[in-house]
PyMOL commands that place a pseudoatom at each C-alpha (Angstrom):
pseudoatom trace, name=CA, resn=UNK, resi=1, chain=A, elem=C, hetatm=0, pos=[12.626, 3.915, 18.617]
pseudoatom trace, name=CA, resn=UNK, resi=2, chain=A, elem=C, hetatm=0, pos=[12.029, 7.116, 20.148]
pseudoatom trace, name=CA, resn=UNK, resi=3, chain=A, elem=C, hetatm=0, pos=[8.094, 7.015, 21.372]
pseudoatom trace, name=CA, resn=UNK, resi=4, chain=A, elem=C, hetatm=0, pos=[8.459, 10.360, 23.524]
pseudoatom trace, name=CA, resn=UNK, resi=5, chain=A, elem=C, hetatm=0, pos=[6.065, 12.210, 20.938]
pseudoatom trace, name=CA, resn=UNK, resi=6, chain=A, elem=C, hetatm=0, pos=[4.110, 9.928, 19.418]
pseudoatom trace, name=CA, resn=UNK, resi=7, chain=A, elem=C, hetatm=0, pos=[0.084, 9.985, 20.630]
pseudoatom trace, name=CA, resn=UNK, resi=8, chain=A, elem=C, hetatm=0, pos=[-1.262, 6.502, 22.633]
pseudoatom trace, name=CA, resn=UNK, resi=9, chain=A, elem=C, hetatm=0, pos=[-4.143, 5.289, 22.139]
pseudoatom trace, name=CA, resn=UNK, resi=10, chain=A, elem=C, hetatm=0, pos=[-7.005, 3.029, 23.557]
pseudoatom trace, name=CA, resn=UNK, resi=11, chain=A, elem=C, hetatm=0, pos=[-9.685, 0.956, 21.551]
pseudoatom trace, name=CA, resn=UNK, resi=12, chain=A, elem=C, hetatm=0, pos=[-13.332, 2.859, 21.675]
pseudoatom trace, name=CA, resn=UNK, resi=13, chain=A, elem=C, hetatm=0, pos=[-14.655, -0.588, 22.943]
pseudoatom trace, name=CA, resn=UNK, resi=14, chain=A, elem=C, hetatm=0, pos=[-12.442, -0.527, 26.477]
pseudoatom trace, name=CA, resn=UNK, resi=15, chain=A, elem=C, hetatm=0, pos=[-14.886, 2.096, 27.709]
pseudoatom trace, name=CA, resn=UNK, resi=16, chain=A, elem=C, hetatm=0, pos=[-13.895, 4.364, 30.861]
pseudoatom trace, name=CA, resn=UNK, resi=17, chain=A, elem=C, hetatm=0, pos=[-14.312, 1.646, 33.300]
pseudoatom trace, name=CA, resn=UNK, resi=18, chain=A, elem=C, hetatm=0, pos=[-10.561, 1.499, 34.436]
pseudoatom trace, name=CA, resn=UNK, resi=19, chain=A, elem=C, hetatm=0, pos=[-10.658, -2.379, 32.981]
pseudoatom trace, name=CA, resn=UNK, resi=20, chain=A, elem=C, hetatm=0, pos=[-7.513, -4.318, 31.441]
pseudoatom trace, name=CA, resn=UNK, resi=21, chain=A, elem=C, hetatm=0, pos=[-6.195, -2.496, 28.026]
pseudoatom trace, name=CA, resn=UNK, resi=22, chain=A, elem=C, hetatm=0, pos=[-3.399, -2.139, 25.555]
pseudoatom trace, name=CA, resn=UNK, resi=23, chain=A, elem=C, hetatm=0, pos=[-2.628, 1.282, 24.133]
pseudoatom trace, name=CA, resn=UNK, resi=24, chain=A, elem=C, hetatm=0, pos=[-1.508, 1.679, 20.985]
pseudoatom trace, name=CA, resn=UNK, resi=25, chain=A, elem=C, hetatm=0, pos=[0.942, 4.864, 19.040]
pseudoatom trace, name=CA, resn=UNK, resi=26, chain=A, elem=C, hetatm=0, pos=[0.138, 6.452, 16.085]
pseudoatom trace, name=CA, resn=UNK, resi=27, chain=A, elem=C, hetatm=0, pos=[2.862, 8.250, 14.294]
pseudoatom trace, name=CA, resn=UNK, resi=28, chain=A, elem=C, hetatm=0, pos=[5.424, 5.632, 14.491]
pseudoatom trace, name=CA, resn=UNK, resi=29, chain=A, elem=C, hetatm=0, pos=[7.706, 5.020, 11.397]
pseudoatom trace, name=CA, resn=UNK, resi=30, chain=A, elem=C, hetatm=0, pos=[5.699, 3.017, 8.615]
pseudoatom trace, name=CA, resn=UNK, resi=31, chain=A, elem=C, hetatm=0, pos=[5.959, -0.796, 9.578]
pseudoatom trace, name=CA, resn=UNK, resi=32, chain=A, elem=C, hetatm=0, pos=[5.957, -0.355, 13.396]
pseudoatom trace, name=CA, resn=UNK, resi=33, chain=A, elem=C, hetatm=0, pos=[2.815, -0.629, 16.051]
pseudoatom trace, name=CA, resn=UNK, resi=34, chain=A, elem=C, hetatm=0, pos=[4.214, -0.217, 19.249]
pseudoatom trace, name=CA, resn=UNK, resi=35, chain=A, elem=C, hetatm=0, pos=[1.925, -1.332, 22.427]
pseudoatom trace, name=CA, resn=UNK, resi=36, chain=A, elem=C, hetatm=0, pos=[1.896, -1.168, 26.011]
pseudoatom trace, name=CA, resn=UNK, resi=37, chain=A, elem=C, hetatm=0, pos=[0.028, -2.146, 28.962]
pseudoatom trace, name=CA, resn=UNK, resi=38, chain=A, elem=C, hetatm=0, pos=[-2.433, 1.144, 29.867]
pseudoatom trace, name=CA, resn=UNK, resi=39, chain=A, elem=C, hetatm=0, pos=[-2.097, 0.675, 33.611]
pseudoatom trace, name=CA, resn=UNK, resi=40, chain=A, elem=C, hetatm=0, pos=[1.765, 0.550, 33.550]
pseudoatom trace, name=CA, resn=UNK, resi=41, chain=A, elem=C, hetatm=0, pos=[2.617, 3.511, 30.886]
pseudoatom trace, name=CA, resn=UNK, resi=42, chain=A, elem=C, hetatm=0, pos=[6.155, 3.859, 32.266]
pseudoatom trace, name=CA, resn=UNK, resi=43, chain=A, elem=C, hetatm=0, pos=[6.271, -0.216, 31.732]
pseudoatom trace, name=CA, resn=UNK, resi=44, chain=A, elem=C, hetatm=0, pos=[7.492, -2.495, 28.729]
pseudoatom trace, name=CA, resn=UNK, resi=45, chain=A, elem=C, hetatm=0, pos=[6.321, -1.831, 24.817]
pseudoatom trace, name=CA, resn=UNK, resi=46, chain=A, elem=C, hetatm=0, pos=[6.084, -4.471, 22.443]
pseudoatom trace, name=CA, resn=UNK, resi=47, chain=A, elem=C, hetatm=0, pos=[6.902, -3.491, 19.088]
pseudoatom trace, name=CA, resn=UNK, resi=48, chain=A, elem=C, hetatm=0, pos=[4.853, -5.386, 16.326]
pseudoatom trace, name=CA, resn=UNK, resi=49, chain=A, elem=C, hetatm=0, pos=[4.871, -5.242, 12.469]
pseudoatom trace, name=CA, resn=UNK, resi=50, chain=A, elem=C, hetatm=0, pos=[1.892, -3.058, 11.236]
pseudoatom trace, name=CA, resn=UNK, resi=51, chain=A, elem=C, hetatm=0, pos=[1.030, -6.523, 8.796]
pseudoatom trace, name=CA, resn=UNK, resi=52, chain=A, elem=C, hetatm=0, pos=[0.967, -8.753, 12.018]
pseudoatom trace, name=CA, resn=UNK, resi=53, chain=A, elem=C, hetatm=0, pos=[-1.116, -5.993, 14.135]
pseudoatom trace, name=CA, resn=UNK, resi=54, chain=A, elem=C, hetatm=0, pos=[-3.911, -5.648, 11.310]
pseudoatom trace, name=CA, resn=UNK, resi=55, chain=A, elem=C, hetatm=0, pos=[-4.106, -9.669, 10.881]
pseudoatom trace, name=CA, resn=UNK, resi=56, chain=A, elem=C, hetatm=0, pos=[-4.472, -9.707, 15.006]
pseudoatom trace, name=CA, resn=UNK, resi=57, chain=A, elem=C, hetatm=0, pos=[-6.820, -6.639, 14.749]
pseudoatom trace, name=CA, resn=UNK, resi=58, chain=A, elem=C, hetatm=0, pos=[-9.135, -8.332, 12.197]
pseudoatom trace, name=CA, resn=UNK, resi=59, chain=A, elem=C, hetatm=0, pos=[-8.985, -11.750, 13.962]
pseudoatom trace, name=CA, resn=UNK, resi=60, chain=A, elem=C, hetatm=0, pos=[-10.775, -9.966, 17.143]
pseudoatom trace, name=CA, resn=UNK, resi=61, chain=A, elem=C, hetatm=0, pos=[-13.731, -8.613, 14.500]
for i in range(1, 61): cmd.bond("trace and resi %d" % i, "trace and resi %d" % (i + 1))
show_as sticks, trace
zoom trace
């Protein structure tokens, strides 16, 4: 997957504080959440099903 283009993202609750995060691209094909580790963007992404991202998403709320 090509992920040159698409727009990362971080959660509004990981404030500006420079503190552990995951990003997170929008735009990717429907079915796909790819993440990464915000302090090493040129690092690793883990590609997760969109079903098994919301379930993870909702179990942190």
């Amino acid at each position: 997957m090509a992920l040159s283009n698409v727009e990362w993202r971080t959660s509004s609750y990981s404030g500006s504080n420079g503190g552990d995060c995951v990003q997170v691209a929008d735009g990717c094909p429907a079915g796909s959440v790819p993440v990464r580790d915000s302090k090493n963007t040129a690092g690793p992404v883990v590609t997760v099903g969109a079903r098994a991202w919301q379930t993870f998403v909702d179990g942190l709320r």
